[in-house]
C-alpha positions in Angstrom: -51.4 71.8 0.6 -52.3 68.8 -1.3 -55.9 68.4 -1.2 -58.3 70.5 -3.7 -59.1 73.9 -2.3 -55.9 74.5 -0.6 -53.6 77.1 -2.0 -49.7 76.0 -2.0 -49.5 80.5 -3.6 -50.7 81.4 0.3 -48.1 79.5 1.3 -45.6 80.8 -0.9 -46.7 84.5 -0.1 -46.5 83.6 3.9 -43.0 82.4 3.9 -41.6 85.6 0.9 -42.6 88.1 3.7 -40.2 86.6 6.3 -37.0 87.7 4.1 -34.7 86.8 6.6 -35.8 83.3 7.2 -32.9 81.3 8.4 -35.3 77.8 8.6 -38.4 76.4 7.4 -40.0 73.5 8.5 -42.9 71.8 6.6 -42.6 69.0 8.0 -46.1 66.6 8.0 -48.2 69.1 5.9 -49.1 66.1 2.8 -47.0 68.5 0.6 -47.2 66.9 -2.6 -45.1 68.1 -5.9 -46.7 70.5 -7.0 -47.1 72.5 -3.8 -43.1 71.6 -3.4 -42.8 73.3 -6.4 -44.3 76.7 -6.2 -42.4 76.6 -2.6 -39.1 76.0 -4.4 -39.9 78.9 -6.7 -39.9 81.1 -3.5 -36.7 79.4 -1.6 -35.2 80.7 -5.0 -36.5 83.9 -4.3 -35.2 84.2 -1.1 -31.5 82.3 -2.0 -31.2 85.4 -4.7 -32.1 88.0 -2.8 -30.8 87.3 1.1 -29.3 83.9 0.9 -29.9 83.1 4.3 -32.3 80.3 4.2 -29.9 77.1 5.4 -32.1 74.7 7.0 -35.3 73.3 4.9 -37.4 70.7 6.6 -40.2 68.7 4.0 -39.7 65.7 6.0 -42.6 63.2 6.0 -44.7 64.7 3.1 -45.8 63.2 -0.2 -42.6 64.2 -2.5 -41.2 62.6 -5.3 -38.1 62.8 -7.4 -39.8 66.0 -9.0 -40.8 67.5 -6.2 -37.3 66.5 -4.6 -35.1 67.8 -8.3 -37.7 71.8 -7.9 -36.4 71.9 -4.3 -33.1 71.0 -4.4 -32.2 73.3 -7.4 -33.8 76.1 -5.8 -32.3 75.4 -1.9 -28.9 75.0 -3.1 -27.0 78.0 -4.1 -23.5 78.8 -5.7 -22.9 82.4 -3.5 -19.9 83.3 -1.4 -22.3 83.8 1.3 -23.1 79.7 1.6 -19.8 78.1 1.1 -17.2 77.2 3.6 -13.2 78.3 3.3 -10.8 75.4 2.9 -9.8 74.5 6.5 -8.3 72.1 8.5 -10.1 69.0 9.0 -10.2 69.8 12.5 -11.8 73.5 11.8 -15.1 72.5 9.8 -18.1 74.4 10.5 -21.9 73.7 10.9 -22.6 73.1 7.0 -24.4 76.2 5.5 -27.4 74.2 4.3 -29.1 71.3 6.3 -32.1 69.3 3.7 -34.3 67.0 5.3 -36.5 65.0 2.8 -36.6 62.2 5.2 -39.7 60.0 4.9 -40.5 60.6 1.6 -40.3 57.1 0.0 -40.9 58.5 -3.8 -37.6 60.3 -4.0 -36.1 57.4 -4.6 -32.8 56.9 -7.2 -34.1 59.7 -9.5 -34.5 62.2 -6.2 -30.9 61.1 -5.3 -29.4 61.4 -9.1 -31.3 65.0 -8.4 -29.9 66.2 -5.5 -26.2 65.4 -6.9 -26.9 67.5 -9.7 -28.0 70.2 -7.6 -25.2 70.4 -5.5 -22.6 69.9 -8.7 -24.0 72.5 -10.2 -24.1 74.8 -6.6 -20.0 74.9 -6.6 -18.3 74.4 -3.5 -21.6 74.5 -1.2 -20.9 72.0 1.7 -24.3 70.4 2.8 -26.2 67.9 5.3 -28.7 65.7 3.8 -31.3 64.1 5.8 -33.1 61.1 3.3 -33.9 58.6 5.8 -36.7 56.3 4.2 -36.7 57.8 1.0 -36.6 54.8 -1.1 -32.6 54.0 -1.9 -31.2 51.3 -4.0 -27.6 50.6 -4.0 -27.8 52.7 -7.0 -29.5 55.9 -5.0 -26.0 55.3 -2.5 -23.7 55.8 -5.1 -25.2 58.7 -6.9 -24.9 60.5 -3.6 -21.6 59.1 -2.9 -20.0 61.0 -5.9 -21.0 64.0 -4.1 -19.2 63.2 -1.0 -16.8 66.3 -1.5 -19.9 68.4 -1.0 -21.6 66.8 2.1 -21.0 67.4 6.0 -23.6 65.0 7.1 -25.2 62.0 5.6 -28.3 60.1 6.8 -29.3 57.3 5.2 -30.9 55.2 7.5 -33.9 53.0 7.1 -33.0 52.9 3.3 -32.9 49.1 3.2 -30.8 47.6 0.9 -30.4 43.6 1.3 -26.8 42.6 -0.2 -24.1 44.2 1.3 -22.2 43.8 -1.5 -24.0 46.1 -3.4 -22.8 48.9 -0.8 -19.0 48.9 -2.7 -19.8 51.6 -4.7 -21.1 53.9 -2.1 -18.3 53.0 0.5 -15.8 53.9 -2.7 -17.1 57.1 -2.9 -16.9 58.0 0.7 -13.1 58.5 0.0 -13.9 62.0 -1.2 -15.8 62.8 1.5 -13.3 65.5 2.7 -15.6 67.7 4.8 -18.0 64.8 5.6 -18.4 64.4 10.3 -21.5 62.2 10.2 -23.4 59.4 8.5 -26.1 57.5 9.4 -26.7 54.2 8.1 -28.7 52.8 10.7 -31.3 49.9 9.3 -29.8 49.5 6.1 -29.1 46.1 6.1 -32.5 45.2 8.6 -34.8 43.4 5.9 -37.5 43.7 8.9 -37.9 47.2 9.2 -36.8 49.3 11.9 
């Protein structure tokens, strides 16, 4: 899907005739950006028409912030059908959407900056991101930790960052974390590598 002669359209056609598709995982195919992007273009397709797709798998591929901003906009969807009832803390569902861009190490900040905008902009979608060695700064935390309110489940690890000081931010954040049952940070402070 990255390499010259192969066709990220086929892919795109394969995965519009499975209209019910509840999860995709393309994880370890050397998806690059722009074969991310004609895939988001059908994950739209499918949001709009059955919104059933809730668990999207690119882990371990070649995307960047782009690649990470088309698929994010397209995956995340402001319908009835994905968003969870207020309950009691006690009562929260399996989140309706579960992202994995884990292993990814362009995403970086910009990826992170993109995926908050994604879910702002996707009103009160409750989700579980996966970014584990994506390429976090302190700065990537924090942009995700102003959408707490929105996340389920958090996985950060292997994101190293090497002053915990610079983790105040994030942790701040994590006070609106209302629906949020699981983070991850493991290896974050490991300067080693896991």
């Amino acid at each position: 899907w990255s390499r010259e002669g192969d066709d990220p359209c086929l892919l795109g056609s394969l995965i519009l005739r499975c209209q019910q598709l509840r999860r995709l995982s393309l994880a370890h195919n050397g998806l690059n950006d722009s074969s991310v992007a004609s895939l988001a273009g059908c994950v739209a397709i499918i949001q709009e028409t059955s919104g059933g797709l809730t668990h999207l798998d690119l882990s371990s591929n070649l995307i960047s912030a782009a690649g990470c901003r088309a698929v994010s906009q397209a995956f995340f969807r402001p319908k009835a059908l994905n968003t969870l009832p207020a309950l009691p803390a006690a009562e929260v569902p399996a989140p309706p959407y579960l992202l994995d861009l884990s292993l990814n190490p362009g995403i970086g900040d910009d990826g992170a900056r993109a995926l908050v905008e994604a879910l702002r902009a996707a009103e009160g979608c409750i989700a579980a991101l996966r970014m584990r060695g994506v390429g976090l700064s302190a700065e990537g935390f924090a942009s995700l930790a102003a959408a707490a309110g929105s996340l389920a489940e958090l996985d950060l690890a292997l994101n190293v960052i090497p002053v915990v000081a610079e983790l105040l931010p994030f942790c701040s954040g994590l006070s609106q974390a209302t629906f949020l049952r699981s983070l991850d940070l493991a290896h974050i402070l490991n300067k080693d590598g896991p």
